[in-house]
Chimera marker file (.cmm) of the C-alpha trace (Angstrom):
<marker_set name="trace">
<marker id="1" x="102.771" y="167.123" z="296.706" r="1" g="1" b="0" radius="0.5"/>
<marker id="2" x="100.265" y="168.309" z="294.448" r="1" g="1" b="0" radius="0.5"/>
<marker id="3" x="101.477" y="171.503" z="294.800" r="1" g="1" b="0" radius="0.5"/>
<marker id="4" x="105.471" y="170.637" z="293.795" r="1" g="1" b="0" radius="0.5"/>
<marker id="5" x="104.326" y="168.709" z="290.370" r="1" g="1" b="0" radius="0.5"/>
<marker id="6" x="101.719" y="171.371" z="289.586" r="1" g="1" b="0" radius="0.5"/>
<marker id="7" x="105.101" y="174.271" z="289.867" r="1" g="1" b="0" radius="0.5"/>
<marker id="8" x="107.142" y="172.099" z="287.891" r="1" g="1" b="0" radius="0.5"/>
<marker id="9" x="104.992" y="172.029" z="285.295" r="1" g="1" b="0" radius="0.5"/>
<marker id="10" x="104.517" y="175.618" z="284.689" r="1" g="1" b="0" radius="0.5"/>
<marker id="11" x="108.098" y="175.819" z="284.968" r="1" g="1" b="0" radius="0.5"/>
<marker id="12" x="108.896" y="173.447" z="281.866" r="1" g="1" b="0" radius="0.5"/>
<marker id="13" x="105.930" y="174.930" z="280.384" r="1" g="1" b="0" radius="0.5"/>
<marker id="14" x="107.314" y="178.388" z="280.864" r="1" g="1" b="0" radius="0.5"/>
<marker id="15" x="110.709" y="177.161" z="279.767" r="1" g="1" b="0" radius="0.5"/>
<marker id="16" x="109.463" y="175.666" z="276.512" r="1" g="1" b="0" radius="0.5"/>
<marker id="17" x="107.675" y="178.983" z="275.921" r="1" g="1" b="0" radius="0.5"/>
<marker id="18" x="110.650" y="180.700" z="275.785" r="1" g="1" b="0" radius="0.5"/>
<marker id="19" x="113.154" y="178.720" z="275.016" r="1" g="1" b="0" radius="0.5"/>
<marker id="20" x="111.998" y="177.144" z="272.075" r="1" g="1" b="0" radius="0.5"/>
<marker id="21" x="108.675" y="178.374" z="270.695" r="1" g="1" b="0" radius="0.5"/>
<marker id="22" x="109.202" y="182.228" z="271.076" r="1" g="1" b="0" radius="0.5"/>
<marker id="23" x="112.674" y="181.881" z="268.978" r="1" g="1" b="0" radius="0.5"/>
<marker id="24" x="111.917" y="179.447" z="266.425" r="1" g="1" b="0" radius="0.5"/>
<marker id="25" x="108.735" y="181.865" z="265.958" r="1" g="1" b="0" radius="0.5"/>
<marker id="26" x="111.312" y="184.811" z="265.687" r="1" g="1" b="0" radius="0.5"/>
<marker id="27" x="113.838" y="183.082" z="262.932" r="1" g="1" b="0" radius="0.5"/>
<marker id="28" x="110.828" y="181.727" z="261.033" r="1" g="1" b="0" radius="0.5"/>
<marker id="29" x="109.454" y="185.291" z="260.659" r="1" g="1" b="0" radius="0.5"/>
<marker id="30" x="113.113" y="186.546" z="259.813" r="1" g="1" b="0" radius="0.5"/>
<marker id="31" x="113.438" y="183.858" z="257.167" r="1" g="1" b="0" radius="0.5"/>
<marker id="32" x="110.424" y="184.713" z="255.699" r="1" g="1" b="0" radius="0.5"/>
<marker id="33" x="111.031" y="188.107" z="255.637" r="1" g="1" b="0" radius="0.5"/>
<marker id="34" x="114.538" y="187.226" z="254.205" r="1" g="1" b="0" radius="0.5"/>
<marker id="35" x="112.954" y="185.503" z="251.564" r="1" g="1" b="0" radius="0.5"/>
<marker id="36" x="110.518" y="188.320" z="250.549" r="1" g="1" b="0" radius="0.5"/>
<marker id="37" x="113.314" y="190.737" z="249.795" r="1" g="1" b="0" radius="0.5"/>
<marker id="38" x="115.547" y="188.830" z="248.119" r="1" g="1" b="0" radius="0.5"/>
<marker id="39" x="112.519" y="188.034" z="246.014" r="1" g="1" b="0" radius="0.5"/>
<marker id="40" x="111.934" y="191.629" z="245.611" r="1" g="1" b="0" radius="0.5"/>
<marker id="41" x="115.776" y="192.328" z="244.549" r="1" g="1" b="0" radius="0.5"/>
<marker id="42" x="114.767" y="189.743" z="242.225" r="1" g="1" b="0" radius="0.5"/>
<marker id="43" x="112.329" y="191.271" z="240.412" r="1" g="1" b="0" radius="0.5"/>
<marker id="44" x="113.350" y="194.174" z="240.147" r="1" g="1" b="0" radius="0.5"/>
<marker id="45" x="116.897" y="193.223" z="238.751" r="1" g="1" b="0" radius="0.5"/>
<marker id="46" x="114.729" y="191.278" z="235.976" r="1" g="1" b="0" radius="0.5"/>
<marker id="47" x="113.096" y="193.641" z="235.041" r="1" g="1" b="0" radius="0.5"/>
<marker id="48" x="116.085" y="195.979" z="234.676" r="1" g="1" b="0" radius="0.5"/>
<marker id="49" x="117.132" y="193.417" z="232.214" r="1" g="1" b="0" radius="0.5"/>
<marker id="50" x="113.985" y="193.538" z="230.368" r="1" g="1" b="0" radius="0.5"/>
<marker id="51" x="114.205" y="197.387" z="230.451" r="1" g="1" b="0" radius="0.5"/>
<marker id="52" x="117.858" y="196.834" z="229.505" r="1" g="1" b="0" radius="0.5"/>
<marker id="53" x="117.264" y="194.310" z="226.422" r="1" g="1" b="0" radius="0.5"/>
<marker id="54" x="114.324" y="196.179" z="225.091" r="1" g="1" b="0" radius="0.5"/>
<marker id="55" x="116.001" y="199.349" z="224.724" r="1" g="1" b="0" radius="0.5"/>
<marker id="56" x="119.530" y="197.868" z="223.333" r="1" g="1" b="0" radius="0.5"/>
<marker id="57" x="117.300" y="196.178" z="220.720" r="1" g="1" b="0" radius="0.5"/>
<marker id="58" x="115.542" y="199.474" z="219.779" r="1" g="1" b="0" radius="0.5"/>
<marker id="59" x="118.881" y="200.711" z="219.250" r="1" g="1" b="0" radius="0.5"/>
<marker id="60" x="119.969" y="198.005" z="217.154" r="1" g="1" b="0" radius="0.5"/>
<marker id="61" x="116.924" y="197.988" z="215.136" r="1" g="1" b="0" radius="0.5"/>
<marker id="62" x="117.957" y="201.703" z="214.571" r="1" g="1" b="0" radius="0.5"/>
<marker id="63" x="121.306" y="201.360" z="213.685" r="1" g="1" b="0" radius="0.5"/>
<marker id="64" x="120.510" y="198.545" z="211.275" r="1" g="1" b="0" radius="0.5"/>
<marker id="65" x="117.401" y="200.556" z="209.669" r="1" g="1" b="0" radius="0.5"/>
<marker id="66" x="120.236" y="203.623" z="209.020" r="1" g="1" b="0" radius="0.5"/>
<marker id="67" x="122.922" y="201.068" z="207.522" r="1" g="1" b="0" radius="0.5"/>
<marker id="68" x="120.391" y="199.758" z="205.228" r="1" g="1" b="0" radius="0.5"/>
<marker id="69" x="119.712" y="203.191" z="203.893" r="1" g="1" b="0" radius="0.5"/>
<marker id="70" x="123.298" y="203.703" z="203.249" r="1" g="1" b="0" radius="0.5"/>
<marker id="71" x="123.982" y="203.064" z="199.201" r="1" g="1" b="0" radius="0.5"/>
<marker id="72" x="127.310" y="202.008" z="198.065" r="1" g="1" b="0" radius="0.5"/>
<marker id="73" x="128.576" y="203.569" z="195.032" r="1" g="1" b="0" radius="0.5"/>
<marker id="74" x="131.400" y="203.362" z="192.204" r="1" g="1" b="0" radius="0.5"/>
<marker id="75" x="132.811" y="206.007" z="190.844" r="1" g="1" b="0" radius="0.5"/>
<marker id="76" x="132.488" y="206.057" z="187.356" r="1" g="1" b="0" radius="0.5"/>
<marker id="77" x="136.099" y="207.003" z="184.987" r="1" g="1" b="0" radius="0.5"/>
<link id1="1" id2="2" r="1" g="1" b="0" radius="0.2"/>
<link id1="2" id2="3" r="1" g="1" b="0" radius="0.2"/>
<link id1="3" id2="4" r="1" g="1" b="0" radius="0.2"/>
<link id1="4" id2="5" r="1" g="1" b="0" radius="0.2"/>
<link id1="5" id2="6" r="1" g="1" b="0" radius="0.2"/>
<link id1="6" id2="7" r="1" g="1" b="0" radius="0.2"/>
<link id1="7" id2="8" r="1" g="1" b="0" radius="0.2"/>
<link id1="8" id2="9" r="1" g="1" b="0" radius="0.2"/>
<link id1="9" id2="10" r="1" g="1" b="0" radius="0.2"/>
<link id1="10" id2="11" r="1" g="1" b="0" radius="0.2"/>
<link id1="11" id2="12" r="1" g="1" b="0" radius="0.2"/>
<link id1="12" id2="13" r="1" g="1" b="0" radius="0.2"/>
<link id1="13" id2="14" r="1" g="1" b="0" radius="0.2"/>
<link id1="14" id2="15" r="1" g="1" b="0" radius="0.2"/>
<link id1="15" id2="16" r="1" g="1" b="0" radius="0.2"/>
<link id1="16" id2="17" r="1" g="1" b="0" radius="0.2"/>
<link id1="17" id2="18" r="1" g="1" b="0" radius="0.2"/>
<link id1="18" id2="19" r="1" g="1" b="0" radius="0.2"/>
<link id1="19" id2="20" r="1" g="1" b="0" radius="0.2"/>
<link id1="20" id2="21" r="1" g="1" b="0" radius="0.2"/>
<link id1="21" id2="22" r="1" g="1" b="0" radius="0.2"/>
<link id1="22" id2="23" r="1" g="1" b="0" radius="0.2"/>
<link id1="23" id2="24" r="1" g="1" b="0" radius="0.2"/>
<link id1="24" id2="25" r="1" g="1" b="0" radius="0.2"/>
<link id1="25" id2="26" r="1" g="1" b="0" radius="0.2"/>
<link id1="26" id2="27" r="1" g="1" b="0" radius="0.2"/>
<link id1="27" id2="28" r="1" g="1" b="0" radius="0.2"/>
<link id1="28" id2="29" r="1" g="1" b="0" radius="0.2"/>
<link id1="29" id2="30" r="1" g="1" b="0" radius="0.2"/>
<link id1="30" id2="31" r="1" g="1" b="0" radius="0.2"/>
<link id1="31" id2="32" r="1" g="1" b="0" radius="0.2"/>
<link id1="32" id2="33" r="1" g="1" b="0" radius="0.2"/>
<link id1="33" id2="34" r="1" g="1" b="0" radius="0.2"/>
<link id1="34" id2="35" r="1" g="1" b="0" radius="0.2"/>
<link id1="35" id2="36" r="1" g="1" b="0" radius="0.2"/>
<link id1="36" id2="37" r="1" g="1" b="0" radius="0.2"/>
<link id1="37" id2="38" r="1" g="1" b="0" radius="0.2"/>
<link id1="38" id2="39" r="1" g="1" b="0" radius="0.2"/>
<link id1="39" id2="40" r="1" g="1" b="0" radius="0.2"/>
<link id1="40" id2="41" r="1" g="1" b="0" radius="0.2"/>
<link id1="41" id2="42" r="1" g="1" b="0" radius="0.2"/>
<link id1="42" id2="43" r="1" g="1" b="0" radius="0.2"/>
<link id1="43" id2="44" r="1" g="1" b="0" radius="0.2"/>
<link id1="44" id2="45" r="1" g="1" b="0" radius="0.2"/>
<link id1="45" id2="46" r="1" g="1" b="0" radius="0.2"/>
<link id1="46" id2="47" r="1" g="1" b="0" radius="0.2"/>
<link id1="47" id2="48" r="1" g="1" b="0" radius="0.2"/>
<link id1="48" id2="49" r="1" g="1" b="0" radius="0.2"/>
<link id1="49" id2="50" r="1" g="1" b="0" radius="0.2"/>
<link id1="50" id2="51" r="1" g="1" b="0" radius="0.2"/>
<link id1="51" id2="52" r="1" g="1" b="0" radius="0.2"/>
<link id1="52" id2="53" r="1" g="1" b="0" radius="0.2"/>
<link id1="53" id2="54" r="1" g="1" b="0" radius="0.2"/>
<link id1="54" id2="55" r="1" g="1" b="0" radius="0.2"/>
<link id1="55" id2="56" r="1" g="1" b="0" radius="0.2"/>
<link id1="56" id2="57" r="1" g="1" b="0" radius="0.2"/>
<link id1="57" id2="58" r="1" g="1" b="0" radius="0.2"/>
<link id1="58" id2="59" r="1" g="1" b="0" radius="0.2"/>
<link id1="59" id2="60" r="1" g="1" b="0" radius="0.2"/>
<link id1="60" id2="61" r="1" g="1" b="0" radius="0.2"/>
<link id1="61" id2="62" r="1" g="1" b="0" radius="0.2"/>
<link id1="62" id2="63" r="1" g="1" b="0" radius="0.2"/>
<link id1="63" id2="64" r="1" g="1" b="0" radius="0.2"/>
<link id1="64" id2="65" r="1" g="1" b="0" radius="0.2"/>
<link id1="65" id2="66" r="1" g="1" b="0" radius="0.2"/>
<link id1="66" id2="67" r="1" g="1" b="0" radius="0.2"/>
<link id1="67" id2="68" r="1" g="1" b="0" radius="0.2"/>
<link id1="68" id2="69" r="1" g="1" b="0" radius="0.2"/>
<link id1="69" id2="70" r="1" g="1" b="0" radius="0.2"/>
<link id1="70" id2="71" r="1" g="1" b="0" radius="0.2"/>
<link id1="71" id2="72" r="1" g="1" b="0" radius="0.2"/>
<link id1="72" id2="73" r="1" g="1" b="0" radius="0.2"/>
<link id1="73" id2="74" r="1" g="1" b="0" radius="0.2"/>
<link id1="74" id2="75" r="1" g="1" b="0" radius="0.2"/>
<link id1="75" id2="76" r="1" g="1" b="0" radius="0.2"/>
<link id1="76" id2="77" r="1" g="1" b="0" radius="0.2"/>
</marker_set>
């Protein structure tokens, strides 16, 4: 008797195992790792924006700096 409730046992213990804690285990980690990329792809588009922003403003700040140098003039009759 002891014998039939000690192999059922290790059979709902084995079936737990792998039935439930192996996968969950497995889609947590793939989550996760889901989670780290698209936190990568993230950053990095930021900071292609940053890279982006700084250099249209250095072009601004040169196109303004060479309109301001610009003198309008009359011609004289």
């Amino acid at each position: 008797m002891k014998f039939v409730l000690f192999a059922i046992l290790i059979y709902l213990l084995y079936q737990f195992i792998f039935n439930l804690l192996i996968p969950v285990y497995r889609t947590a980690r793939k989550i996760k790792k889901g989670f780290r990329e698209m936190h990568e792809r993230m950053n990095q588009q930021f900071q292609q924006q940053q890279d982006n922003s700084s250099s249209a403003s250095t072009n601004a700040t040169r196109s303004q700096t060479a309109a301001s140098d610009y003198i309008d003039f009359e011609e004289i009759k």
